[in-house]
C-alpha positions as CSV (number, residue, x, y, z in Angstrom):
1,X,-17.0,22.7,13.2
2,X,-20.1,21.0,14.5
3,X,-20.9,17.5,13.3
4,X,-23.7,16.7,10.8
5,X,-25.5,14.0,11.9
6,X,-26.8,11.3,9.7
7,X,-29.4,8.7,10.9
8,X,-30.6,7.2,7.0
9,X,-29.3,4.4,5.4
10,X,-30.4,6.3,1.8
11,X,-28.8,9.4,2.7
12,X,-27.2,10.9,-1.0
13,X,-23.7,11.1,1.2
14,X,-24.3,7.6,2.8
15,X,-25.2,5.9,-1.1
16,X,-22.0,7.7,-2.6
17,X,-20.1,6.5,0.7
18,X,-20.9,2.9,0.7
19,X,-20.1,2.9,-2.9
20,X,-16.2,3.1,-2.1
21,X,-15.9,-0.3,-1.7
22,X,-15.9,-0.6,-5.4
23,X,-13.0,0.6,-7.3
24,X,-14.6,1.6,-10.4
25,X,-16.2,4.7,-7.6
26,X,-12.8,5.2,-6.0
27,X,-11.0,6.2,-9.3
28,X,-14.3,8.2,-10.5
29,X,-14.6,10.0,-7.0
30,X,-10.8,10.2,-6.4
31,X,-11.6,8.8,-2.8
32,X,-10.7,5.8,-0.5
33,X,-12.0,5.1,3.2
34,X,-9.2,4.1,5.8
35,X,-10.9,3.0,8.9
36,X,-9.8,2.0,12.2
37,X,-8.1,4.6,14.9
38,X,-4.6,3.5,14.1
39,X,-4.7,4.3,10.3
40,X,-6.8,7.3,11.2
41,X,-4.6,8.4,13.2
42,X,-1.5,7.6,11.2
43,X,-3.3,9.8,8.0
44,X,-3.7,13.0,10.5
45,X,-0.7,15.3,8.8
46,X,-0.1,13.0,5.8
47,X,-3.2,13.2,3.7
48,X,-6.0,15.5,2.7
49,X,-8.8,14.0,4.7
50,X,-12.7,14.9,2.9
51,X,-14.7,13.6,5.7
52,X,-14.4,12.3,9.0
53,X,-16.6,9.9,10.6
54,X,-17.5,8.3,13.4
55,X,-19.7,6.1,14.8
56,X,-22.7,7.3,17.2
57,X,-21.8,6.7,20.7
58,X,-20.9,9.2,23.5
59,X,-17.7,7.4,24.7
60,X,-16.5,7.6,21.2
61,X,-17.2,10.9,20.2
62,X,-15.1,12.5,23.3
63,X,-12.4,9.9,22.8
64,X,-11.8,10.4,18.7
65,X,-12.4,14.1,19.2
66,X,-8.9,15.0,19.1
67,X,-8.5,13.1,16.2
68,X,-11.3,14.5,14.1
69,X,-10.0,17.6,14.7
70,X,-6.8,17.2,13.6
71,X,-8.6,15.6,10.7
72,X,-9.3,18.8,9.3
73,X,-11.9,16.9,7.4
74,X,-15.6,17.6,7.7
75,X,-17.5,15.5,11.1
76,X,-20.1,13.3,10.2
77,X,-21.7,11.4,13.1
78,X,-23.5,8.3,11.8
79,X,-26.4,6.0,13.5
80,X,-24.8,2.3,14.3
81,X,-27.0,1.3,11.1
82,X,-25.7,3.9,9.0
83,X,-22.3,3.2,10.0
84,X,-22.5,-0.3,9.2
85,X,-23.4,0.2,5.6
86,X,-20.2,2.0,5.1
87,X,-17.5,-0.1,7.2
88,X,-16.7,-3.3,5.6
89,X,-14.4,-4.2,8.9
90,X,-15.8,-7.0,11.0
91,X,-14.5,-5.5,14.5
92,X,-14.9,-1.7,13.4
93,X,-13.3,0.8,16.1
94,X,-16.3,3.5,15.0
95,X,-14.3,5.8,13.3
96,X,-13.2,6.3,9.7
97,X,-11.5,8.9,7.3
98,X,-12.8,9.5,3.7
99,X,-9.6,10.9,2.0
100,X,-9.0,12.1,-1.4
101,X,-6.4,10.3,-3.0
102,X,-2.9,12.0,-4.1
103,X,-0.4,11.5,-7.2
104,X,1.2,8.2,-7.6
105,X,3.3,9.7,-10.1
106,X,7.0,9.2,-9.9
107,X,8.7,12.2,-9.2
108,X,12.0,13.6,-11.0
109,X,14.3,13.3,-9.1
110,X,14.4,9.7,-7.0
111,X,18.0,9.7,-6.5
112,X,19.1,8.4,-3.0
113,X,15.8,6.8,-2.3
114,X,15.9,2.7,-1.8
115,X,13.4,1.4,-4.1
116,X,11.6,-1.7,-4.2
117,X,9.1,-2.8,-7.2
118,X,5.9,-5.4,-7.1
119,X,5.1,-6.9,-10.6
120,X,1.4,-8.4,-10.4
121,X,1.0,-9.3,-7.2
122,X,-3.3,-9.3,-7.1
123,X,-3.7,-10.2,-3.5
124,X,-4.4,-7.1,-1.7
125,X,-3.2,-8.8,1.7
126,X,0.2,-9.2,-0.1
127,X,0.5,-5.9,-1.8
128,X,-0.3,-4.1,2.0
129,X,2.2,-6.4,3.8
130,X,5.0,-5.6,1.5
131,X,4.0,-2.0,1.3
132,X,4.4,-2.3,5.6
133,X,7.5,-4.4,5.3
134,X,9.2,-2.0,2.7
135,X,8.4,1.0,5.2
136,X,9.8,-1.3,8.3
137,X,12.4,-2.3,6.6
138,X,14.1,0.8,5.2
139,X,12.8,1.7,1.5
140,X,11.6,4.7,0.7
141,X,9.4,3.9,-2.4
142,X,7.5,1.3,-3.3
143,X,6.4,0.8,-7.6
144,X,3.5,-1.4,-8.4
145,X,2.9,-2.8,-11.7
146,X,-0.4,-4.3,-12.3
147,X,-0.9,-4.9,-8.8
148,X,-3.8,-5.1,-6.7
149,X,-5.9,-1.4,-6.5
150,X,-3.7,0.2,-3.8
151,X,-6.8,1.9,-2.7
152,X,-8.3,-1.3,-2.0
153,X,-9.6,-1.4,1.8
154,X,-7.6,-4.3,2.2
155,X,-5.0,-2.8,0.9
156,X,-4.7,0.1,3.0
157,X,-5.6,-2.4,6.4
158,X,-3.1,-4.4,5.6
159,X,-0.1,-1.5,5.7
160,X,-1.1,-0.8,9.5
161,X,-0.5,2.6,9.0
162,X,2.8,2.5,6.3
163,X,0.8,3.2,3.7
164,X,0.8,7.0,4.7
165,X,4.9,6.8,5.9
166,X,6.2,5.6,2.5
167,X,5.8,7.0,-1.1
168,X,4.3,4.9,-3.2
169,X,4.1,4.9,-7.3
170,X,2.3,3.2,-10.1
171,X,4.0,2.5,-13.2
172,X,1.9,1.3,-16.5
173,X,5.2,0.3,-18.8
174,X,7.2,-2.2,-16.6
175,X,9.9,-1.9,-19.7
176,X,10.0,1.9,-19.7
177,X,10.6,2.1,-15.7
178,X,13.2,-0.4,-15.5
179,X,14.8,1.9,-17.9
180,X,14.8,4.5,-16.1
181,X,16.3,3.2,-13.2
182,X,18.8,1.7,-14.9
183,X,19.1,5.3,-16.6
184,X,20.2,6.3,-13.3
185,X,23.1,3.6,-12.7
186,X,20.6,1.0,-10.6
187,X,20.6,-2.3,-10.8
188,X,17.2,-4.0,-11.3
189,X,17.0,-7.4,-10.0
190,X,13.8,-10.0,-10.3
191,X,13.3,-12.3,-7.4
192,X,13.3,-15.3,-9.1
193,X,14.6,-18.9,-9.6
194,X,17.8,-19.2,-11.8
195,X,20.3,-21.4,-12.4
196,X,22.2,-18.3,-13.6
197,X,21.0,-15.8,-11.0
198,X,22.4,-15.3,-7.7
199,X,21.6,-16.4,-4.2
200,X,21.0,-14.1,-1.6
201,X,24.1,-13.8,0.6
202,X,26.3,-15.4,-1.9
203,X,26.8,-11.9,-3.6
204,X,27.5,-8.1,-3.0
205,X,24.1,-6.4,-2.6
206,X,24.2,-2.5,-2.7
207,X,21.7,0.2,-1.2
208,X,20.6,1.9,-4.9
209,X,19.1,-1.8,-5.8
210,X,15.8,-2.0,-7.0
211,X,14.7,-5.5,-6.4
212,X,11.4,-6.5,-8.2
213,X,8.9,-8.8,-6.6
214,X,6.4,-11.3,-8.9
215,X,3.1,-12.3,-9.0
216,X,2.1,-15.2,-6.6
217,X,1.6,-18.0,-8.9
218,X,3.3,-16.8,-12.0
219,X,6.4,-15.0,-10.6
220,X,7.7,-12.3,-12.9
221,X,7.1,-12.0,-16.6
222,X,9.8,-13.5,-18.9
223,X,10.2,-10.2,-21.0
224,X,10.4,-8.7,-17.8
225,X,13.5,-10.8,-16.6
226,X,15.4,-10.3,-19.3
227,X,15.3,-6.8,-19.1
228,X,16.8,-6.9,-15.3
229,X,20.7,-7.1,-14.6
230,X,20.8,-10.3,-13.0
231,X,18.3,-12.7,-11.0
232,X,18.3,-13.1,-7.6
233,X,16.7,-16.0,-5.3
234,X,16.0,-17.5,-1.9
235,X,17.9,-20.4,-0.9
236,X,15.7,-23.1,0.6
237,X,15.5,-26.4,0.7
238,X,13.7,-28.9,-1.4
239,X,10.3,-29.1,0.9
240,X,9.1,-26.3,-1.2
241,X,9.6,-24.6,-4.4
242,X,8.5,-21.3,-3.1
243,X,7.9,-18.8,-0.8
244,X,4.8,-16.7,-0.4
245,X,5.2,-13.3,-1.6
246,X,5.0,-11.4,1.2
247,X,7.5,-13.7,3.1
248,X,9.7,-13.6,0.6
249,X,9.7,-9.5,0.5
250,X,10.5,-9.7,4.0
251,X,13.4,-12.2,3.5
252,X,15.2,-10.4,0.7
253,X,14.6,-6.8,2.0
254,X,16.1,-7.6,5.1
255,X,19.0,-8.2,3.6
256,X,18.5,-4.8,1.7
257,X,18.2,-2.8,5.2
258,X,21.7,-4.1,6.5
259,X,23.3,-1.9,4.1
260,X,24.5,1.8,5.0
């Protein structure tokens, strides 16, 4: 397919583009933008790519080629001006995919999948990390309650490609879907401080845990808690009273991804 070349800023396609930096257009359009070669190239096979674009320049146009092709999305060739309007990246590689966004539904069945939950967590720099980590790590599904827009452009950065290797769900009713995991003989355990939860390494941990992760300054909700089998926490010393988010996802999921 030969590439349509677009060289003004007020281009109909370009106006409706630029607009998905905005979430209230993502979730009307049902599109996101991942930009960079590396998340391109990790969305090639995984997701139903609408447009693929790339910046005007010869060198780039033979070398993302390939890609673009295995796209199957439609080439759009855009003038350095036009392009900018679009990329909200302040090193941009010159190439991005417009993709329509898929189901975040749970499926039925979810049995032998490792599971991980985030409750709140609003920075999109945290919800990505995790959402890499959880994929690095071993889980094979991450749930997000009231989280940052997953579609979010920093979102989707911030996974470095895991965002298209690991399933990922939205739950509305926190209550409901611990519930159901627990429906299915899980445990559900909050990551948080106790004096009557346990302390990582102190206790049995077991592959079919689903281990929820709070909000950054509030941790998990109360109501939340007392819904979960039993608290878990960090031990640290008293030079802080807690970890950041995303560091603590990587401490206690390590743990998680010793298990057979």
């Amino acid at each position: 397919m030969e590439p349509t070349y677009i060289t003004s800023r007020t281009n109909p396609l370009i106006v409706s583009l630029a607009k998905l930096a905005d979430k209230k257009e993502r979730d009307k359009t049902g599109l996101y933008i991942a930009e960079g070669f590396k998340l391109c190239k990790e969305a090639c096979g995984r997701s139903r790519v609408r447009y693929a674009v790339i910046r005007q320049d010869r060198e780039q146009q033979e070398r993302y080629t390939a890609l673009v092709q295995c796209s199957g999305g439609e080439p759009i060739v855009l003038s350095e001006s036009v392009y900018n309007k679009i990329t909200k990246d302040r090193s941009p590689d010159g190439i991005l995919f417009v993709i329509e966004a898929e189901s975040m539904e749970f499926p039925e069945n979810m049995k032998g999948e490792r599971i991980c939950i985030l409750d709140s967590i609003q920075d999109p720099g945290n919800v990505g990390t995790i959402i890499r980590t959880a994929a690095a790590l071993g889980m094979d599904r991450v749930i997000l309650h009231n989280c940052a827009d997953i579609y979010n452009p920093k979102v989707i950065r911030a996974t470095m490609g895991a965002f298209f290797k690991i399933s990922v769900s939205l739950c509305s009713n926190m209550q409901k879907t611990i519930a159901l995991l627990q429906s299915d003989g899980r445990r559900v355990l909050a990551a948080a401080l106790s004096e009557q939860g346990i302390t990582l390494g102190d206790a049995p941990l077991f592959s079919s845990d689903c281990p929820i992760l709070g909000n950054e300054g509030h941790g998990i909700a109360a109501a939340v808690i007392d819904q979960c089998d039993v608290c878990i926490k960090i031990p640290m010393t008293d030079k802080t009273e807690s970890l950041n988010a995303s560091a603590a996802a990587a401490v206690l999921l390590w743990e998680y991804s010793k298990l057979q």
